[in-house]
C-alpha positions in Angstrom: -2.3 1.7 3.9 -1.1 3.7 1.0 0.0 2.2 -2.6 1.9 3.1 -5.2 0.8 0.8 -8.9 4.8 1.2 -10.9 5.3 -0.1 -14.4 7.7 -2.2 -14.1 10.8 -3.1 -16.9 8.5 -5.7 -18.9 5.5 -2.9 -18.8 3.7 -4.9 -16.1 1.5 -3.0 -13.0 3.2 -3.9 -9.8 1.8 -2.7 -6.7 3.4 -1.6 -3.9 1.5 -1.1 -0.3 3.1 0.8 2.7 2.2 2.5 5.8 -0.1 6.3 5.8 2.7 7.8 7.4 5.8 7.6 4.0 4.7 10.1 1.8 3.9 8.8 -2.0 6.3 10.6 -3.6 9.0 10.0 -1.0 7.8 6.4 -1.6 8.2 6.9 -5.3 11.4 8.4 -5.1 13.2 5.2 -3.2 11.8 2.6 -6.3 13.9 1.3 -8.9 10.3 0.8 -11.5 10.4 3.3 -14.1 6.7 5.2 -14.3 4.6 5.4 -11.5 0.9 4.9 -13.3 -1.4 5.7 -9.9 -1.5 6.3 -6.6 -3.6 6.7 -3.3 -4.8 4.5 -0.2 -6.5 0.8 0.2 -8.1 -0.8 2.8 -9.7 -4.4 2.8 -13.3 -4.2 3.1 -15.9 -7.1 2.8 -15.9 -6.8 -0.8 -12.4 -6.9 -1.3 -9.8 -4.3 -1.7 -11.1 -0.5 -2.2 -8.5 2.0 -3.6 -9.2 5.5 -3.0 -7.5 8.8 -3.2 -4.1 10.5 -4.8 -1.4 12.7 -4.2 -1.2 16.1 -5.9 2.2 16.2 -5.8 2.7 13.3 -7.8 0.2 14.1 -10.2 -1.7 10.8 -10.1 -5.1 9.2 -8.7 -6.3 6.1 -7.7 -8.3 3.9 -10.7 -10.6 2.6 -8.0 -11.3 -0.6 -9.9 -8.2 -1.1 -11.7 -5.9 -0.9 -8.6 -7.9 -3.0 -6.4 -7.4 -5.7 -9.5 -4.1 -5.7 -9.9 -2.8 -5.7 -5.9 -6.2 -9.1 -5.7 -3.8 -10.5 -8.7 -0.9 -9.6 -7.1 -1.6 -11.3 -4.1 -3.1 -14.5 -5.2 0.1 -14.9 -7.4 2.7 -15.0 -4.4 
């Protein structure tokens, strides 16, 4: 899957997971959040979630550790 981590209005990291097949930034450009602060793919392995990736023509990267922490927090919090 591919994620997008948004700011959103209060400053919080909110993640958003969609399918490999939307584009990031066409992603991006259909969200209300204001800045998009990473980007790139996940997958659930036996460790837990492992971010990976980017996309060029947003200009962002995955933080590998951060993003996998805040879509776990996300997650247990629904």
């Amino acid at each position: 899957m591919n994620y997008l981590i948004m700011e959103d209005f209060s400053g919080q990291p909110v993640p958003i997971i969609f399918p490999r097949r939307v584009d990031h930034a066409d992603m991006r450009d259909q969200l209300p959040y204001g800045q998009a602060l990473s980007c790139g793919t996940v997958e659930l392995g036996p460790q837990g979630f492992v971010c990976s990736g980017g996309n060029a023509e947003l200009g962002l990267r995955a933080r590998p550790a951060e993003d996998a922490a805040v879509i776990t927090e996300a997650l247990r919090t629904r």
